[in-house]
C-alpha positions in Angstrom: -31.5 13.7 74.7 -33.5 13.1 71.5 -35.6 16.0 71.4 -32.4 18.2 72.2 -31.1 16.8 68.6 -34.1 17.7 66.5 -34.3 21.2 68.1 -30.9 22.2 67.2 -31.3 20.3 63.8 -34.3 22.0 63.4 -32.2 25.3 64.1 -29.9 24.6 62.2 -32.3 24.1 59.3 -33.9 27.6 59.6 -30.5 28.7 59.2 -29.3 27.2 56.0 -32.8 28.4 54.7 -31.9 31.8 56.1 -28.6 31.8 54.4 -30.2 30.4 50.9 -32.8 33.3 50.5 -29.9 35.8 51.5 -27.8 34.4 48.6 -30.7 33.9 46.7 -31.1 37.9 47.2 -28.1 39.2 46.3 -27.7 36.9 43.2 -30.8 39.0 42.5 -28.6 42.3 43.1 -25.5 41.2 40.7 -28.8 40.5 37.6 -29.4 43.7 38.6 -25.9 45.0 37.9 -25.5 43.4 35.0 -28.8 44.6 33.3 -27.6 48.6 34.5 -24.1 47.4 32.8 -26.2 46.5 29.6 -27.9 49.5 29.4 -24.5 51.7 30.0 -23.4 49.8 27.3 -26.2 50.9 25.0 -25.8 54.5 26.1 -22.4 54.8 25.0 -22.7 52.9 21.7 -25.5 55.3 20.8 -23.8 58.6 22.4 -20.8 57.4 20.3 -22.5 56.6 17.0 -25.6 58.9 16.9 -25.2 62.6 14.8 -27.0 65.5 15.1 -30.0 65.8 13.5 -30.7 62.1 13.5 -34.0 60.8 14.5 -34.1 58.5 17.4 -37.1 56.5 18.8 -37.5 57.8 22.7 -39.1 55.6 25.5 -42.0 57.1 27.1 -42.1 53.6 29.1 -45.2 51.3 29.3 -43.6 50.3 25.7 -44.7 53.6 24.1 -42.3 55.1 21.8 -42.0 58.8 20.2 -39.9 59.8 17.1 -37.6 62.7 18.1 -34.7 64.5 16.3 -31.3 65.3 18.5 -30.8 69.4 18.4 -27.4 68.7 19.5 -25.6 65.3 20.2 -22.6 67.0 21.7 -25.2 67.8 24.9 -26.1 64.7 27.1 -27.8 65.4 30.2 -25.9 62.5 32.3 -27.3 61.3 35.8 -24.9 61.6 38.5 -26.9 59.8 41.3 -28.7 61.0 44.2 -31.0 62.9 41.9 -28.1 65.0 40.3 -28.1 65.5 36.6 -25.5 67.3 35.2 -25.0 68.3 31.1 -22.3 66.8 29.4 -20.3 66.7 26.2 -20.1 63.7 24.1 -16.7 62.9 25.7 -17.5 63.6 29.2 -20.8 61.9 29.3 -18.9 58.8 27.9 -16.4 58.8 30.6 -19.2 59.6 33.4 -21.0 56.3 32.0 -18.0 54.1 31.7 -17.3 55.1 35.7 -20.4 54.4 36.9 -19.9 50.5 34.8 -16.6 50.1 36.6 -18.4 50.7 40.0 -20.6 48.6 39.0 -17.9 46.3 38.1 -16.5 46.4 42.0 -20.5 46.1 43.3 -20.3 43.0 41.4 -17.2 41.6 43.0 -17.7 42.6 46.2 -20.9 40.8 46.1 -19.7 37.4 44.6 -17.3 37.7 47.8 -20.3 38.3 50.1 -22.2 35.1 47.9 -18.3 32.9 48.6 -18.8 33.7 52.6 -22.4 32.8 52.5 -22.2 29.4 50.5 -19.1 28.1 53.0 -20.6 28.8 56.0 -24.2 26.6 54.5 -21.2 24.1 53.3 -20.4 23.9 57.2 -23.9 23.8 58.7 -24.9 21.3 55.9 -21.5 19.3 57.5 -22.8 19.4 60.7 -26.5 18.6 60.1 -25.3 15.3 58.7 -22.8 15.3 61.7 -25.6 15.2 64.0 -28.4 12.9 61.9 -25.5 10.0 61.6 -25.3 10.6 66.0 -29.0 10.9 66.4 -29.3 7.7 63.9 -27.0 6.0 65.9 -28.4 6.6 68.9 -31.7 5.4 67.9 -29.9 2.1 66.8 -28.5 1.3 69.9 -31.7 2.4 71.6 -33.3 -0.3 69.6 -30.3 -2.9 70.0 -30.8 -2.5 73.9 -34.7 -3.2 73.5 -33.9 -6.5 71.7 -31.3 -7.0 74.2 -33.5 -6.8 77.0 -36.4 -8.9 75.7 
């Protein structure tokens, strides 16, 4: 009977851990979001403010930097996803960017939802754990009450 309780606590343990690193995961995925959102943000506040002729400082990544003068602002080479690129005016790129932030937008929620599910069913198997360590702790009492009985 005893060992039947810690196996399925046990279980039941691997499963809540299970469910932490998944939430754990996709809490990583809405950081994710969010930093993509930030740098839409940053594309369109530049697309929008920037002239032509101005001189810009252009990532090479690694945290190098080049100085480079636009030609022509009103052409923005926009990526569409799935390694489509597609030129743009000013306008147009703007709207592309601001759809891909509202996606991201619905990515977001769709994942809190995914995170809400997760959490109630640990809340549920944390209910039950406890459930079953109160019977287990019980039983171990009256085990003990009976061997005191009996001496």
């Amino acid at each position: 009977m005893m060992g039947g309780g810690q196996g399925q606590l046990q279980q039941l343990s691997q499963e809540l851990q299970a469910l932490d690193q998944a939430i754990g995961s996709l809490e990583e995925e809405i950081d994710a979001h969010r930093e993509e959102q930030v740098e839409i943000d940053e594309a369109v506040k530049a697309i929008e403010t920037l002239e032509s002729d101005s001189t810009v400082q252009v990532p090479l990544g690694g945290g190098a930097y080049v100085r480079a003068e636009i030609d022509d602002i009103d052409e923005v080479i926009v990526s569409l996803g799935g390694n489509y690129a597609a030129e743009q005016d000013r306008e147009d790129a703007i709207e592309v960017l601001k759809r891909k932030r509202e996606a991201l937008d619905d990515r977001i929620q769709e994942t809190r939802e995914e995170i809400d599910e997760l959490e109630s069913e640990s809340d549920q198997l944390e209910q039950q754990a406890q459930r079953m360590q109160q019977q287990m702790q019980q039983q171990q009492m009256q085990q003990l009450q009976q061997q005191a009985d009996d001496e």
